[in-house]
DSSP file (Angstrom, degrees, kcal/mol; ACC not computed):
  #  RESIDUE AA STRUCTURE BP1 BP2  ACC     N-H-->O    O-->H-N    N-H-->O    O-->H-N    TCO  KAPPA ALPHA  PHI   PSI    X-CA   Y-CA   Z-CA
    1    1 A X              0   0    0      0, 0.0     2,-0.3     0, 0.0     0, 0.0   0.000 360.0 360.0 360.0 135.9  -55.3    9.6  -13.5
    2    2 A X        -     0   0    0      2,-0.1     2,-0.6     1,-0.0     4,-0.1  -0.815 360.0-127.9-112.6 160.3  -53.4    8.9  -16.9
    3    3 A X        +     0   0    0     -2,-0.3     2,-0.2     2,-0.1    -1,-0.0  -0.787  69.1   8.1 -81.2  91.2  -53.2    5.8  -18.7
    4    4 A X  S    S-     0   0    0     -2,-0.6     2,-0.4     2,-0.0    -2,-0.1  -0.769 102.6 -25.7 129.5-167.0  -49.7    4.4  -19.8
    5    5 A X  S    S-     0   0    0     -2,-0.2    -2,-0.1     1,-0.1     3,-0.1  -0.694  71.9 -93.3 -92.8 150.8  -46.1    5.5  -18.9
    6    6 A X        -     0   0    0     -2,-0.4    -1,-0.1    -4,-0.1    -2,-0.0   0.087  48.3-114.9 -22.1 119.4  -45.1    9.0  -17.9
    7    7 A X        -     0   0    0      1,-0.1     2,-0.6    -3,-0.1    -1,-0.1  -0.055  39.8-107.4 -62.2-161.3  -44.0   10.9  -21.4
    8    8 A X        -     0   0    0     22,-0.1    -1,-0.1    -3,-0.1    22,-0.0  -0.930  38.1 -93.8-132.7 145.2  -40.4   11.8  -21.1
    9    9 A X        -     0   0    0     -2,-0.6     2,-0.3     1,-0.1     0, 0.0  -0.375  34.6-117.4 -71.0 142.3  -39.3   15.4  -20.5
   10   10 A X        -     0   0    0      1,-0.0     2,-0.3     0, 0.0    -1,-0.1  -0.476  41.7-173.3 -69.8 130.5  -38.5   17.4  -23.4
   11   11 A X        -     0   0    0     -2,-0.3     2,-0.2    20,-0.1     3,-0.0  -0.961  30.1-118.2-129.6 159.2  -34.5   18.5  -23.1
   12   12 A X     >  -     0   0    0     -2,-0.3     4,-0.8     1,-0.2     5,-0.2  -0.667  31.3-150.5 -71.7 131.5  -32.2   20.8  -25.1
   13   13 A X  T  4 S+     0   0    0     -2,-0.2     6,-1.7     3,-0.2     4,-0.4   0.508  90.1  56.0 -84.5  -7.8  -29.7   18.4  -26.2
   14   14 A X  T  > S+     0   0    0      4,-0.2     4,-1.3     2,-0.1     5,-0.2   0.988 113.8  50.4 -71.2 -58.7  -26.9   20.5  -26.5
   15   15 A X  T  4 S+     0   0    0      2,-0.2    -2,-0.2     3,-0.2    -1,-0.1   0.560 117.2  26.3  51.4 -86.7  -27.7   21.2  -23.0
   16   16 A X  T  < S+     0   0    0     -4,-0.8    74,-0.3     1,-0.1    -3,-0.2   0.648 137.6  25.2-111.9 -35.3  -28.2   18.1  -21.1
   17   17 A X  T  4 S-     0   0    0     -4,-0.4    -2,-0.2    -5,-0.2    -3,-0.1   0.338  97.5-119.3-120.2  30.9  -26.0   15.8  -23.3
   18   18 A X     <  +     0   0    0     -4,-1.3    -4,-0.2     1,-0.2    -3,-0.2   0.689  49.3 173.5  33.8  44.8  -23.5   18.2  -24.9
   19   19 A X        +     0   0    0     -6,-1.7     2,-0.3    -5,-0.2    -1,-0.2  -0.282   2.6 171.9 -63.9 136.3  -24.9   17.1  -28.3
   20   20 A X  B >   -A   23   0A   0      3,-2.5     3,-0.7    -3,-0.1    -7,-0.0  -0.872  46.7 -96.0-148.9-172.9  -23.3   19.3  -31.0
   21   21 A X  T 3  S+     0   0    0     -2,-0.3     3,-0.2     1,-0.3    -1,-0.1   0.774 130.7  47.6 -74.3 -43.7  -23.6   18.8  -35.3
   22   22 A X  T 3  S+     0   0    0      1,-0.2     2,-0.5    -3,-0.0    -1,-0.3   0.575 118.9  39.3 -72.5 -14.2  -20.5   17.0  -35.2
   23   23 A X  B <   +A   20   0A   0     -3,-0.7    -3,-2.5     1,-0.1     3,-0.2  -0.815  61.1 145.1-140.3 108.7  -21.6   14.8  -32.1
   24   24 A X        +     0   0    0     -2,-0.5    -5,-0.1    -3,-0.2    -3,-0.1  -0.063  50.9  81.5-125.2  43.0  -25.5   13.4  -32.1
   25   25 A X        +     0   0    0      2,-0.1     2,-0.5     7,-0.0    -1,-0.1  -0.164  46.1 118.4-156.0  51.8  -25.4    9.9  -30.5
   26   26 A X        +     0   0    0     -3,-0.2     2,-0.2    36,-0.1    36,-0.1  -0.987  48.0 173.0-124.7 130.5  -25.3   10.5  -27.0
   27   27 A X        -     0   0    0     -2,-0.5    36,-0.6     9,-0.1    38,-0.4  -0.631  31.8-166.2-116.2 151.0  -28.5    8.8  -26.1
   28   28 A X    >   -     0   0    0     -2,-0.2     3,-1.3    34,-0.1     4,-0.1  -0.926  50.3 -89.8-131.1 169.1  -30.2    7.9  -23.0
   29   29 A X  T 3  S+     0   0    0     -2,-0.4     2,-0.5     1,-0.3     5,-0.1  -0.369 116.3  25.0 -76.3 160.8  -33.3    5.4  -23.4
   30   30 A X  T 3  S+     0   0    0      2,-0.2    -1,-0.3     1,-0.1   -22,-0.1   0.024 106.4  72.6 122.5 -85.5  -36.1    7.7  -24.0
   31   31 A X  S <  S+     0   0    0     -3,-1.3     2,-0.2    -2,-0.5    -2,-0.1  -0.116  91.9  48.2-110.7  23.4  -34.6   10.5  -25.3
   32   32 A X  S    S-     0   0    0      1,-0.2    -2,-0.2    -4,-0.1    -5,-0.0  -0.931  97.7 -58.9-149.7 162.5  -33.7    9.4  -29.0
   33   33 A X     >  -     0   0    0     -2,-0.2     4,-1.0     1,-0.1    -1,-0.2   0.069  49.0-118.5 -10.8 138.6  -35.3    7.6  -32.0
   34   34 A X  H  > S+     0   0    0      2,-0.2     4,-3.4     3,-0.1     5,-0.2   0.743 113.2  56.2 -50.1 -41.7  -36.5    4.0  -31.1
   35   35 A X  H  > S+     0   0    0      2,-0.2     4,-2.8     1,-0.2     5,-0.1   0.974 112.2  39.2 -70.1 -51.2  -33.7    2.7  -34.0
   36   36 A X  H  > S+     0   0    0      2,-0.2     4,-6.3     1,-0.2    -1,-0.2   0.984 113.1  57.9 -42.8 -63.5  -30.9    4.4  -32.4
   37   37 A X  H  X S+     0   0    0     -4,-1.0     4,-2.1     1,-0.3    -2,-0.2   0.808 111.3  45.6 -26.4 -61.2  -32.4    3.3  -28.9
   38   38 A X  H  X S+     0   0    0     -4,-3.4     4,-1.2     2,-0.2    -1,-0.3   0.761 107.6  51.4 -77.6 -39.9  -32.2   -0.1  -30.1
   39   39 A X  H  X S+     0   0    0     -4,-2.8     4,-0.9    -5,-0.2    -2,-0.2   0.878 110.9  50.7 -51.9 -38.1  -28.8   -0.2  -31.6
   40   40 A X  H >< S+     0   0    0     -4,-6.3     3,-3.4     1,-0.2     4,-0.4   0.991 112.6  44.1 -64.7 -52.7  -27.4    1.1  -28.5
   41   41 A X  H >X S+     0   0    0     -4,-2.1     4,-1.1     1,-0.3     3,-0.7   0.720 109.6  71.6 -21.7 -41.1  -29.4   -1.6  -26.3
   42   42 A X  H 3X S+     0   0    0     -4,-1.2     4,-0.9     1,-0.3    -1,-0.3   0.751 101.4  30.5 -59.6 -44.5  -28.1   -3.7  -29.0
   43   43 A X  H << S+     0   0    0     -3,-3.4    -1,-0.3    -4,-0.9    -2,-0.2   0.518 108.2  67.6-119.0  10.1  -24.6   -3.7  -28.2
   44   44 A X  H <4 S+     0   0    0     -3,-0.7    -2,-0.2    -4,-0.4    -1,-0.2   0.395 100.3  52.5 -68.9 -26.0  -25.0   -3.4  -24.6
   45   45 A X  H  < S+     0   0    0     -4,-1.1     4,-0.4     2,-0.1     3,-0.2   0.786 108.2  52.3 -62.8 -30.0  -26.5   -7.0  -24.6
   46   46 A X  S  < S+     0   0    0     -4,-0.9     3,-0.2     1,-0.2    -2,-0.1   0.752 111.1  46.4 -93.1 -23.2  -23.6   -8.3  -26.5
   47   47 A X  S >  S+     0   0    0      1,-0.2     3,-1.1     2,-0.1    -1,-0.2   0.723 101.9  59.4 -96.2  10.7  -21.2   -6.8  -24.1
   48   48 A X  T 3  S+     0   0    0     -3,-0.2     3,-0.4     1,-0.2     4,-0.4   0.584  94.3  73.6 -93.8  -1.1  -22.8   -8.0  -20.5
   49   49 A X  T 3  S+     0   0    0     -4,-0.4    -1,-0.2    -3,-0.2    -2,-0.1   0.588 105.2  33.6 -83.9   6.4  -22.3  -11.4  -21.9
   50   50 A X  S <  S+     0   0    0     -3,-1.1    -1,-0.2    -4,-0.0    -2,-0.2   0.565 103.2  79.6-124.1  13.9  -18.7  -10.9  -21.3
   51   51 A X    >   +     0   0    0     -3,-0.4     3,-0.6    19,-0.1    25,-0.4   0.498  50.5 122.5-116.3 -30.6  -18.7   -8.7  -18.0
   52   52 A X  T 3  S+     0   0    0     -4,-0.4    23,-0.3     1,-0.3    22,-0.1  -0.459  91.3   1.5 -81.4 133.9  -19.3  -11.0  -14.9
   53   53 A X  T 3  S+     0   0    0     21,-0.7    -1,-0.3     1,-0.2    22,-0.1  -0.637 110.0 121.3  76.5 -36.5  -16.7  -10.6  -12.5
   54   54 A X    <   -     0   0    0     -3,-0.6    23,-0.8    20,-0.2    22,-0.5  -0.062  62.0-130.9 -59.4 129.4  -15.2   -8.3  -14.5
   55   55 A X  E     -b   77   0B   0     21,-0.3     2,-0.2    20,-0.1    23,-0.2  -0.727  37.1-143.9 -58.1 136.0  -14.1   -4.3  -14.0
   56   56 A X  E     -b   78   0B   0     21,-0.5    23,-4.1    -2,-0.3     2,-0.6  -0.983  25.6-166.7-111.6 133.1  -15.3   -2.3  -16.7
   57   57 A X  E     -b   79   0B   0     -2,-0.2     2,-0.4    21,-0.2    23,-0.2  -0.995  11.3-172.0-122.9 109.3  -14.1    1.1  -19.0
   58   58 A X  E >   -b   80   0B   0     21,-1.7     3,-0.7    -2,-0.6    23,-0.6  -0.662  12.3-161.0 -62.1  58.9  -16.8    2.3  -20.9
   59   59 A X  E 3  S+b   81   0B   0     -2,-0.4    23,-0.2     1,-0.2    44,-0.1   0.054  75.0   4.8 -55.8 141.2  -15.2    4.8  -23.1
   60   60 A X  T 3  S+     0   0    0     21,-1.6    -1,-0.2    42,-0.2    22,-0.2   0.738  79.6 163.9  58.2  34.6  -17.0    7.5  -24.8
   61   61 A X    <   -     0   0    0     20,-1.8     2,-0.6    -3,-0.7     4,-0.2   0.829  30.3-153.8 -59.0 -47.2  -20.4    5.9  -22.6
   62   62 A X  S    S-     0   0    0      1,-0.2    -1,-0.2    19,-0.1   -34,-0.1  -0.896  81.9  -2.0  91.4-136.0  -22.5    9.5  -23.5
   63   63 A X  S    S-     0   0    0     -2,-0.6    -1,-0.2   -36,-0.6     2,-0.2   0.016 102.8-120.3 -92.1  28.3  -24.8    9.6  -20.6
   64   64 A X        +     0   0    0      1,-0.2     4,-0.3    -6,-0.1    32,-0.2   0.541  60.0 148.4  57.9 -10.6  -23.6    6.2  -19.2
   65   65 A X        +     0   0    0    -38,-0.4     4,-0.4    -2,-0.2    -1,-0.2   0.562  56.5  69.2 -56.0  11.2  -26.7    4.7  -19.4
   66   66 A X  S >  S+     0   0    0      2,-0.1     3,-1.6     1,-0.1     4,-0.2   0.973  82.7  79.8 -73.5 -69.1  -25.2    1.2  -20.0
   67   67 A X  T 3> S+     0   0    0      1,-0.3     4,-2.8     2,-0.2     5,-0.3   0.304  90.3  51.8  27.8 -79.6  -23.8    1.0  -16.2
   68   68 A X  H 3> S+     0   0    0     -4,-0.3     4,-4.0     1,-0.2    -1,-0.3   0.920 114.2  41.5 -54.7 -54.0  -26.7    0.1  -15.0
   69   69 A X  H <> S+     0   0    0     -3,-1.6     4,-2.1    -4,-0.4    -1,-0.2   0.790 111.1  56.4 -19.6 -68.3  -27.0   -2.6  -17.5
   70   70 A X  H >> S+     0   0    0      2,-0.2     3,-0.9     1,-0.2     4,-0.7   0.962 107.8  46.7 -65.4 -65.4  -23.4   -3.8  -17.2
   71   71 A X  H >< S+     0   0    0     -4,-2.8     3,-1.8     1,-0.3    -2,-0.2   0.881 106.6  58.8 -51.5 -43.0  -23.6   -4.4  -13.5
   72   72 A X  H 3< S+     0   0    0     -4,-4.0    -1,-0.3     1,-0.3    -2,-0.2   0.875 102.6  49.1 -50.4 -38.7  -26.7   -6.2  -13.8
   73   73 A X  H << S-     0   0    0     -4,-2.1    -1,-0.3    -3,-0.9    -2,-0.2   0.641 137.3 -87.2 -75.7  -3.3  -25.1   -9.0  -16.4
   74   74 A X    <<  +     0   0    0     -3,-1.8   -21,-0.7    -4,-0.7     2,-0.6   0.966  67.7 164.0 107.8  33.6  -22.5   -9.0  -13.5
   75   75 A X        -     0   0    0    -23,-0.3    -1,-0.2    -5,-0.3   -23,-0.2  -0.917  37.7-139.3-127.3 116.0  -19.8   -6.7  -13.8
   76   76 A X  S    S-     0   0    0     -2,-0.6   -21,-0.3   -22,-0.5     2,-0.2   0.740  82.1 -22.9 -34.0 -62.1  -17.7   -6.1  -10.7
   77   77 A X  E     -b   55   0B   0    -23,-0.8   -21,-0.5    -3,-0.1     2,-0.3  -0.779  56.5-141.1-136.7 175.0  -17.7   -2.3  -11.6
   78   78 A X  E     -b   56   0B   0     -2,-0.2    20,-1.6   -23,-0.2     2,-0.7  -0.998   3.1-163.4-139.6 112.1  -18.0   -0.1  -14.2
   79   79 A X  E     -bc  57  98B   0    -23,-4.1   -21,-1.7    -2,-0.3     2,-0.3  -0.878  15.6-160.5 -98.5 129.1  -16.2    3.1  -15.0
   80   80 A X  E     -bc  58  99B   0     18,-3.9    20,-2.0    -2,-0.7     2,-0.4  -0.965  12.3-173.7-108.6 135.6  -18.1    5.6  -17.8
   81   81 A X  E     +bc  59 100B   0    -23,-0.6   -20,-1.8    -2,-0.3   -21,-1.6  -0.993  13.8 157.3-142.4 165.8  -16.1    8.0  -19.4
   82   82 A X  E     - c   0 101B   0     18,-2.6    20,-2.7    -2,-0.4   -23,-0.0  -0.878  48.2-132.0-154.1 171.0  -16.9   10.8  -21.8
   83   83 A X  S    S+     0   0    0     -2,-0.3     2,-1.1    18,-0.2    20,-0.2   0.576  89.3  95.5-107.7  -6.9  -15.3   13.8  -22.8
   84   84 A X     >  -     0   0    0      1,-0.2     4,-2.0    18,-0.1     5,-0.2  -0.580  47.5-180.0 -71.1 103.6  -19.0   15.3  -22.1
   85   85 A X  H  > S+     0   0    0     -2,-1.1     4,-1.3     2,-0.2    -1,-0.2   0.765  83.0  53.6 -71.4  -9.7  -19.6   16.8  -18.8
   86   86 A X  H  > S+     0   0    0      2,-0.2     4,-2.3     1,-0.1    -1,-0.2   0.981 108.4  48.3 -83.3 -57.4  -23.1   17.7  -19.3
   87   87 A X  H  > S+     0   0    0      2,-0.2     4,-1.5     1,-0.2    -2,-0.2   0.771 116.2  45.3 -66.8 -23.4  -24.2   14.0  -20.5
   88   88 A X  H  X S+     0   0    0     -4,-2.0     4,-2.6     2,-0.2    -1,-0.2   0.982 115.0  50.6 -68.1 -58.0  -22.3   12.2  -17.1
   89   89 A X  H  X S+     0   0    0     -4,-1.3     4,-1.1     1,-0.2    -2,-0.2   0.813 116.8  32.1 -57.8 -55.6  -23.9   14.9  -15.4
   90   90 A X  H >< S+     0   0    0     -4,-2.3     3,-0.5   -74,-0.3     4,-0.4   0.991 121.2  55.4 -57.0 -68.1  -27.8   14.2  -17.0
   91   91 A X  H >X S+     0   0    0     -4,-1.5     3,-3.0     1,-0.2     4,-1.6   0.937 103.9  58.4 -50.4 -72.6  -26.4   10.0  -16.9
   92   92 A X  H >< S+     0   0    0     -4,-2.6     3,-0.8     1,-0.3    -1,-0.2   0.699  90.5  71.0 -19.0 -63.5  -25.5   10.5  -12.4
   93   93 A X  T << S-     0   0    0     -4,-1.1    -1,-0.3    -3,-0.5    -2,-0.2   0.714 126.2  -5.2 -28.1 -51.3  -28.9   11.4  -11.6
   94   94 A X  T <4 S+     0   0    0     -3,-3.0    -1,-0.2    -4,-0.4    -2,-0.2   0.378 112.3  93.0-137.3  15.0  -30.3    7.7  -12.2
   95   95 A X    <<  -     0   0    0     -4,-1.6     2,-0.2    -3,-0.8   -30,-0.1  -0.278  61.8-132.1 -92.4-178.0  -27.3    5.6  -13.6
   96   96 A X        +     0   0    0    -32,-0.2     2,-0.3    -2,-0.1   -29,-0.1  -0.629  58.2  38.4 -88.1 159.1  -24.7    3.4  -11.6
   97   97 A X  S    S-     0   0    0     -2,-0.2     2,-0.4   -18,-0.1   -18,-0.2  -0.480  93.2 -43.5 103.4-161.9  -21.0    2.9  -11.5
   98   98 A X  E     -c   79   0B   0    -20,-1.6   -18,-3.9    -2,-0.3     2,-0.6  -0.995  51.2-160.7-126.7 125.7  -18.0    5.9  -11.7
   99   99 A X  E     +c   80   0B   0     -2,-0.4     2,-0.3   -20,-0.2   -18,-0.2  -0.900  10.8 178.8-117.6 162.9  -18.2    8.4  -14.1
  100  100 A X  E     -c   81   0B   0    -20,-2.0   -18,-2.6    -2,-0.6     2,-0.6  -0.986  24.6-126.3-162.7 153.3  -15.5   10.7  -15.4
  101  101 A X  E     +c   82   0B   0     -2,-0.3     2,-0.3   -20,-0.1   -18,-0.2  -0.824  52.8  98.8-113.2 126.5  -14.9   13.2  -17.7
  102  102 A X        -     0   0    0    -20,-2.7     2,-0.2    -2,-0.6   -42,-0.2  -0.947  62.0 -95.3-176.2 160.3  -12.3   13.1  -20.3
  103  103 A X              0   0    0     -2,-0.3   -21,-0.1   -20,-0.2   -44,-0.0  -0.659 360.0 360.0 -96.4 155.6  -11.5   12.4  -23.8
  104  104 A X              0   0    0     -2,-0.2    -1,-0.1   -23,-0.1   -45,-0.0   0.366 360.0 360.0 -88.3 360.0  -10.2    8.8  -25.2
């Protein structure tokens, strides 16, 4: 039996979140730097204070993890879009919400 949480699986990020040289900050909690990790969080607190009742467009979301987030502060729905199909794809598995793939 181990002690603490479960590590997080290593993934190719090109891969699972269609990370390329010109695009490196689609994140899921987790799977980036703590500093990043924490900016995004960052500015997902500051938008569920405006959410409740609300439908939501979450352009250019990455792997959508805010969703979850955003419904929880109270947000009627949530649409995530990204022009990455591989990071909605990674994001479905354990997120909330609508996702779609397109560019802004």
């Amino acid at each position: 039996m181990r002690d603490g949480p479960d590590p997080m699986p290593e993934v190719n990020r090109f891969e699972v979140f269609g990370e390329t040289p010109a695009a490196t900050e689609r994140i899921a909690p987790g799977y980036c730097g703590a500093d990043m990790e924490a900016e995004h969080v960052a500015r997902y607190r500051w938008a569920s204070a405006a959410v409740r009742g609300q439908g939501v467009l979450d352009v250019a979301c990455g792997t959508g993890y805010g969703s979850a987030r955003l419904l929880r502060a109270g947000a009627r729905s949530v649409c995530s879009l990204d022009v990455s199909a591989a990071a909605l794809a990674f994001g479905r598995g354990f997120r909330l919400g609508t996702f779609l793939v397109n560019s802004a």
